[in-house]
C-alpha positions as CSV (number, residue, x, y, z in Angstrom):
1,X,106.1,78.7,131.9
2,X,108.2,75.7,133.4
3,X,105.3,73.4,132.1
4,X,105.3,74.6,128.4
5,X,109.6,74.2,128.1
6,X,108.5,70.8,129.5
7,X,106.1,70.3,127.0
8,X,108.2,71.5,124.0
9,X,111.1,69.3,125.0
10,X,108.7,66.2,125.0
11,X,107.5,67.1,121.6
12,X,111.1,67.6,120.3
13,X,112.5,64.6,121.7
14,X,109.5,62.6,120.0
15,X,107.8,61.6,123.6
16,X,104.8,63.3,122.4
17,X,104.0,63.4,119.1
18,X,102.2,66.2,116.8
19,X,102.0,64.7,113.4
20,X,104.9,65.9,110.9
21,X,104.7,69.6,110.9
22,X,105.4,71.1,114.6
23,X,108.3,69.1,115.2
24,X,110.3,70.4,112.5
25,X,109.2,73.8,113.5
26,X,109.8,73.8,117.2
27,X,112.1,75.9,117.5
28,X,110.2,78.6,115.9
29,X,106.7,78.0,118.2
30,X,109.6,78.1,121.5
31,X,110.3,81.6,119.9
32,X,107.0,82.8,119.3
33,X,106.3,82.0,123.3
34,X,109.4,84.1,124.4
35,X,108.3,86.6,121.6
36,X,106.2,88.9,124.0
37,X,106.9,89.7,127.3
38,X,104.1,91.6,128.7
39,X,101.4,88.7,127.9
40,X,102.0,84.2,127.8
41,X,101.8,82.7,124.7
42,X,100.3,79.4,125.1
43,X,101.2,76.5,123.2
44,X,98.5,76.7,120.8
45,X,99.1,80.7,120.0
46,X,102.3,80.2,119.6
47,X,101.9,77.3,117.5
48,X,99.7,78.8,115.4
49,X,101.7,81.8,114.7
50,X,104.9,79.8,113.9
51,X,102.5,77.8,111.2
52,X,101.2,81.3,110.0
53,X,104.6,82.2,109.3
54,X,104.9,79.1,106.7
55,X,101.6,80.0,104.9
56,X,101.4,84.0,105.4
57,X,99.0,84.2,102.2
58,X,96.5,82.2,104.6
59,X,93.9,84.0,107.7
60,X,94.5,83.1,110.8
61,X,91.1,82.1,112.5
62,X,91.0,82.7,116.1
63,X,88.2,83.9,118.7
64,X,91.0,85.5,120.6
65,X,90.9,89.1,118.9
66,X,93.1,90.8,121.7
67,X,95.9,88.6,122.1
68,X,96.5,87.9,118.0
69,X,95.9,91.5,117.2
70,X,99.0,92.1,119.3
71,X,101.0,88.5,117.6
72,X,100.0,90.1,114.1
73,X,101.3,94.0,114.6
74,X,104.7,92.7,113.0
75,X,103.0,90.8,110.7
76,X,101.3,93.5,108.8
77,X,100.4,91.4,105.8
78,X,98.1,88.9,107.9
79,X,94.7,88.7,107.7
80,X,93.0,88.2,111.3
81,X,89.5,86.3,111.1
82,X,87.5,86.3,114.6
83,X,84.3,84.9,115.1
């Protein structure tokens, strides 16, 4: 976990840069990776939860079935695509 806070400070202090979108919403993809504490939430779930929050009318595509069935159990109103 140590590497991801480095990694999220990076990308908040503009060292690394992620287009326009995930640095304004930081703070909610540092939350979603704190969010469950029986599984890691890797920078990419997590990010793509916190962007599914913006645009909840949108699926959320994943091969990962068992970890985003879990992320979306609060988020009844999501529609879970797995290939």
């Amino acid at each position: 976990m140590p590497a991801v806070l480095q990694l999220y400070g990076k990308i908040g202090s503009g060292l690394i840069e992620c287009g326009d979108i995930l640095p304004r919403h930081l703070a909610a993809v540092m939350t979603e990776s704190g969010r469950y504490r029986d599984r890691m939430v890797d920078f990419a779930d997590a990010s793509l939860m916190a962007l599914s929050d913006l645009r909840p009318a949108l699926p959320v595509v994943t091969a990962d079935r068992n970890d985003f069935s879990v992320y979306l159990r609060s988020r009844p109103r999501r529609v879970l695509v797995t290939r």
